[in-house]
N, C-alpha and C positions, 0 to 999 in steps of 0.2 A: 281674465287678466291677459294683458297683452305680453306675446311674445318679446324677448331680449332678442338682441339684433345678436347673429350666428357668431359673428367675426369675434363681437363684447363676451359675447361667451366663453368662445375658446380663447379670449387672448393675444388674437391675433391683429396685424392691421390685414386691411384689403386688398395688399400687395401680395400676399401672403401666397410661398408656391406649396405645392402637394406637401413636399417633406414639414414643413416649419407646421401644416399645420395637423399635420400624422402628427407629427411630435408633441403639440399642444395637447391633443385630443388624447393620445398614450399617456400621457400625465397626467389630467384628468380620471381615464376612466380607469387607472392603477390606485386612485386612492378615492372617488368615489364607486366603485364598482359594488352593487349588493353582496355580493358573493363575501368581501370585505367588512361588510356595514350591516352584517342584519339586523332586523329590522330598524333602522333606520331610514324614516322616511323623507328625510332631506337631505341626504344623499343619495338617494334612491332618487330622487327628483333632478337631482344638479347630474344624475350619470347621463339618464333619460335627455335632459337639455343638452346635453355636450354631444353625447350619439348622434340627436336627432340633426345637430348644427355640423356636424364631421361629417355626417350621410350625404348632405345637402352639398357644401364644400366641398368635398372630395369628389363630386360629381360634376364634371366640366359641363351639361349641360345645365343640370338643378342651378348649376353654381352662376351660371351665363344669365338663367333667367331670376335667381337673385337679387344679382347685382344691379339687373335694371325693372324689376319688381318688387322687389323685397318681399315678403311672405307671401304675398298674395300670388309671387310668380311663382309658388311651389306648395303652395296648400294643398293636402292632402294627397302627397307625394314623398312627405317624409317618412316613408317607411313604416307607416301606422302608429305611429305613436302615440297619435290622439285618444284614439279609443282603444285598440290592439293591447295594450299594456306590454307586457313581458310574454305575454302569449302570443302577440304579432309576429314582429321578426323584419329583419329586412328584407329577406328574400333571397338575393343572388350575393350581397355583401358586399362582392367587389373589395375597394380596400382597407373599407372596415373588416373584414374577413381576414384578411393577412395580420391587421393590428391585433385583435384580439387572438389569434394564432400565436404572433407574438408575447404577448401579456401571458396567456395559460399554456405556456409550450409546446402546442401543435403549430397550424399553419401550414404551408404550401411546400414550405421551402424553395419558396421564388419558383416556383412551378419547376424546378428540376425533378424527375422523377429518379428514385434510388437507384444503387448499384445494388446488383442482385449480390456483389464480391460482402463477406462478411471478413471478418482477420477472428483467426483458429483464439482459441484461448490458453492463456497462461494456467502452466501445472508447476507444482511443486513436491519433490521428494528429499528424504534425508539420504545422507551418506553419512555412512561409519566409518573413522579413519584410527588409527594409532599413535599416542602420546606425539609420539618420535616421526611420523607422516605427519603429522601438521608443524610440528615445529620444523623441520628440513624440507616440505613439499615432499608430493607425488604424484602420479598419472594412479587412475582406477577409469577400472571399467563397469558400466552402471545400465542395467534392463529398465527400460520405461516401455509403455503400452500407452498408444498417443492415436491418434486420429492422423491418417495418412493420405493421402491422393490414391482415391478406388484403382483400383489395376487393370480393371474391366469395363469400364466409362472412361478414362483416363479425366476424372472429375467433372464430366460434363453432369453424371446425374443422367444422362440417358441409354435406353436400354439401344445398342446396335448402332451409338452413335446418333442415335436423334437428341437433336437442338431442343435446351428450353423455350417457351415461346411466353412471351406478356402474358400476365395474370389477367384472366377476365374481368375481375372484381374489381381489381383497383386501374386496372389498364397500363398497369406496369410500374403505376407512381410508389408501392407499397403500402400505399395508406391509404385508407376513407375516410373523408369527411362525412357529418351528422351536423345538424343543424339543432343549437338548443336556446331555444329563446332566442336573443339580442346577437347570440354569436353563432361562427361555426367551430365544432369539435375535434380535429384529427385524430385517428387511431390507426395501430397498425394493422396491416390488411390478415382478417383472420385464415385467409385463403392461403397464401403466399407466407405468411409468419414476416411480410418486411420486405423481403427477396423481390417482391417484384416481377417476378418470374415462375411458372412452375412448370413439369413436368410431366408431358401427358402420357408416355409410355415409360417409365422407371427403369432403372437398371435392377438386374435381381440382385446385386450384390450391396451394394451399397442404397436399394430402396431411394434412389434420388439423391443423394443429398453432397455425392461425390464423395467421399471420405469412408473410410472401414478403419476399423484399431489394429493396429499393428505393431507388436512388441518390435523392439530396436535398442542395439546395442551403440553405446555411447560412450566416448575418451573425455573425463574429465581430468583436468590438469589442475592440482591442488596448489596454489603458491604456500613458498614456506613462511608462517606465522600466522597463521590462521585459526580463528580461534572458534570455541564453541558458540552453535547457535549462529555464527556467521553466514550470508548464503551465496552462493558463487550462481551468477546471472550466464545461461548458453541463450542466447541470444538466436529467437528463429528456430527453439527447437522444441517448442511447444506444442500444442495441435496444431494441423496445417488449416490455413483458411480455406472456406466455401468458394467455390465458384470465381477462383482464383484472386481471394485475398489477403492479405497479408499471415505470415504463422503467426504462433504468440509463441513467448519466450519459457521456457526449462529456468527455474528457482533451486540450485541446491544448496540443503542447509546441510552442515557439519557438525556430525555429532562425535564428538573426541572422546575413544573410551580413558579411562582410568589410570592413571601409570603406579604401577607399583613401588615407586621412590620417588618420583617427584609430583609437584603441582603446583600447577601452573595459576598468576597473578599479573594478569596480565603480558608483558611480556618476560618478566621477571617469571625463576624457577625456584620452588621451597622445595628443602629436603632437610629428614631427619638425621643427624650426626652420633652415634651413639660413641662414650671415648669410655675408658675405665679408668677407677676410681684415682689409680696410680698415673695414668697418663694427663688426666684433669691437674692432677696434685702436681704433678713434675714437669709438664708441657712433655711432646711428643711432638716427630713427624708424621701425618699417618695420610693413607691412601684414600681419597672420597670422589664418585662416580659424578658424571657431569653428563651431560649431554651428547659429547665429544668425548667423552670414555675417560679413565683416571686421571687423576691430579695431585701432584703431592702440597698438602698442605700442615703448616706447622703453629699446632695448638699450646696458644701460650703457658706459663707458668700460673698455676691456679685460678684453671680455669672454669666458672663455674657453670652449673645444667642452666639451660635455656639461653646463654649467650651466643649471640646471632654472630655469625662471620661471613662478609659478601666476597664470592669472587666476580670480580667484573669482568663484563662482555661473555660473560659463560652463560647466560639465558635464551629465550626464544629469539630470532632473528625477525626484528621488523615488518613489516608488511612494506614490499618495495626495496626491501636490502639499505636501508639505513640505519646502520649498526643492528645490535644486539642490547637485549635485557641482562640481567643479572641473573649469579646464582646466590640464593642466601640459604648458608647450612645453619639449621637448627641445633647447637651442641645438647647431646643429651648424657649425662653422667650416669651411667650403671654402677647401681649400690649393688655388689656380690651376694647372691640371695644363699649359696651351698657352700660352706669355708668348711678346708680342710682344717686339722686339731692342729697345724701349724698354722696355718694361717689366724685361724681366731685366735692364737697365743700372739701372734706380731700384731694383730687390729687392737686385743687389750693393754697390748704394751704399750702402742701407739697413743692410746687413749691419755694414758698417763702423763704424756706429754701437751699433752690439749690444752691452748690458753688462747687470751684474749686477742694473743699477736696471730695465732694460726685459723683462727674463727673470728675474725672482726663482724661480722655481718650478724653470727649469733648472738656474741656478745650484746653486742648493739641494742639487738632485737629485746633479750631479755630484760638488758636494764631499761628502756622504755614501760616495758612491762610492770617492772619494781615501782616504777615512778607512777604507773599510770594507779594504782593500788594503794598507794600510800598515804 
C-alpha cells in the first residue's frame, strides 16, 4: 500500500513551520498514542504514520529532500518504522524527543539544566490559647525544631569550604534520559536526587546537605477573634531551603481550650443565667459576667427557664476590629431542691392560689391534653 503524503497526514499545508507542525503531530500522537489505545491496532497504525511523517518534517534536511522527492527522497530513513516496529526507535529524537517529553511529563526542559536551590518545606504545629486569648488577642512564645542553614558549611554542603561540583551522571542537568521505544523517558538523576550537583568531600556536620534541625524559639502574635482550628500562616519560617532556596512557611493552628461560663458560636457568646424561683416570678436586677467583666441586667416579670436575652456588642470581637458579636444569656430557673418547714408552708399556701391567670402555659398544655383524649 502506498504511503499518504506527510503533510495529509498531519494536517498540515506545505507552508508549514516547525511549531504548527509540533503542534499537529502533539495532537495526533495524545490521542492515537498505544500507551492510550491498547490493543488497538488502528491507532496504533495512524500513531506510527504521524511519527513517522513528524520525524521526517521536523528534519530540515529529510524535509528539503521531501519536498523535492517525496518518499523516495527519504526511504529508509524514517526512523525504521518499516520493519523496526515499536522495537526500533528513532535514535537521537531530536524534536520528536522534546514532544513526547512533553506529552508523558519529562523532557529536557529546553535544555536548561536545574538549579541545584531546592525551597525548605512547609511545617505545621498547634497552639493552645485561652477562651479570653483568642477573643482579645495575644503574643505566645512557641519551640519549633526546623531545618536551619549548617553552622559549619555555612550551607554550602562542603566539608572546609569545598565547592559542590556537576554531577557526573546527569552532567549537572539533574536528570537522565532512557530511551523506550518511539520515545525518550526523563527521570530524576539517582545520583544527585535532582540537585544537579553533588558533593565530593561532605561536611561532617550536616553530611552535605547544608541544613542541621535546630530547635528555635518564635513570637507569635494572636489577632483578637480568632477562632478554633483557624491557622495563622509565619511566612519563611518553615524549613530553610538547600543550597540557598527559598524557606517554606510555619502553619499554626489554634486550639482554644474550654471556658468555664461561656461558648463561643461564632462570634457571638452563650452563657448559662441561673435566676430563682422568686426573682423569675417578680423580675429582679441581677449581676451576669461578660467578657468585659459585670453588667447589670434586669430580668423581666415572669420570666420563664430557657428564655434567651441578647446583650449586644458584648461578644467576640471580629477578625479585623469590625464591631463585635453578641452575648446571648441563657435564663435558667432554679426550682429549691432543700425548703425550710417555713418555706414549704409559704410554697403550699402559694399553691392554693394557683390558677389559669398565674399558669397560662400549663393550663393550656393540659387542656390540649383533655381534648386530645376525648
Amino acid at each position: 500500500m502506498s504511503k499518504r503524503d506527510y503533510y495529509e497526514v498531519l494536517g498540515v499545508d506545505k507552508s508549514a513551520g516547525k511549531d504548527e507542525i509540533k503542534k499537529a503531530y502533539r495532537k495526533m500522537a495524545m490521542k492515537y498514542h498505544p500507551d492510550r489505545n491498547p490493543d488497538n491496532a488502528e491507532a496504533e497504525a495512524k500513531f506510527k504514520e504521524a511519527s513517522e511523517a513528524a520525524e521526517v518534517l521536523l528534519d530540515e534536511n529529510k524535509k528539503s529532500r521531501y519536498d523535492q522527492f517525496g518518499h523516495a527522497g527519504v526511504d529508509g530513513q524514517a526512523g525504521g518504522f518499516g520493519g523496526g516496529g515499536f522495537g526500533g526507535g528513532f535514535g537521537d529524537f531530536g524534536d520528536l524527543g522534546d514532544i513526547f517529553g512533553d506529552i508523558f511529563g519529562g523532557g529536557r526542559r529546553g535544555g536548561r539544566r536545574r538549579s541545584a536551590a531546592r525551597p525548605g518545606n512547609d511545617l505545621q504545629m498547634s497552639l493552645e490559647v485561652d477562651f479570653t486569648e483568642a477573643a482579645f488577642g495575644c503574643e505566645k512564645n512557641i519551640n519549633i525544631t526546623r531545618l536551619a542553614e549548617c553552622g559549619t558549611c555555612h550551607g554550602s554542603g562542603g566539608k572546609d569550604g569545598a565547592q559542590p561540583v556537576n554531577c557526573d551522571m546527569c552532567g549537572g542537568m539533574g536528570e537522565v534520559r532512557r530511551q523506550q521505544g518511539f520515545f525518550t523517558v526523563s527521570q530524576t538523576c539517582p545520583k544527585c536526587q535532582g540537585a544537579g550537583q553533588t558533593v565530593s568531600d561532605p561536611c561532617g556536620t550536616c553530611h552535605g546537605d547544608g541544613r542541621t534541625r535546630k530547635k528555635t524559639e518564635l513570637e507569635v502574635k494572636v489577632p483578637a477573634g480568632i477562632d478554633h482550628g483557624q491557622r495563622l500562616k509565619l511566612t519563611g519560617e518553615g524549613d530553610s531551603g538547600a543550597k540557598g532556596g527559598p524557606a517554606g512557611d510555619l502553619y499554626v493552628v489554634i486550639d482554644i481550650k474550654e471556658h468555664e461560663l461561656f461558648e463561643r458560636d461564632g462570634f457571638d457568646v452563650h452563657c448559662t443565667i441561673p435566676v430563682s424561683f422568686s426573682q423569675a416570678a417578680l423580675g429582679a436586677e441581677i449581676e451576669v459576667p461578660t467578657l468585659d467583666g459585670k453588667v447589670s441586667v434586669k430580668v423581666p416579670t415572669g420570666t420563664q427557664s430557657g428564655k434567651k436575652m441578647r446583650l449586644k456588642g458584648k461578644g467576640i470581637q471580629r477578625l479585623g476590629g469590625y464591631g463585635n458579636g453578641d452575648q446571648i444569656m441563657h435564663i435558667h430557673v432554679e426550682t429549691p431542691q432543700k425548703l425550710t418547714k417555713e418555706q414549704e408552708e409559704l410554697f403550699h399556701k402559694l399553691a392554693t392560689f394557683d390558677d389559669e391567670h398565674s399558669h397560662p402555659m400549663s393550663n393550656g398544655f393540659f387542656d390540649k391534653v383533655r381534648n386530645l383524649f376525648q
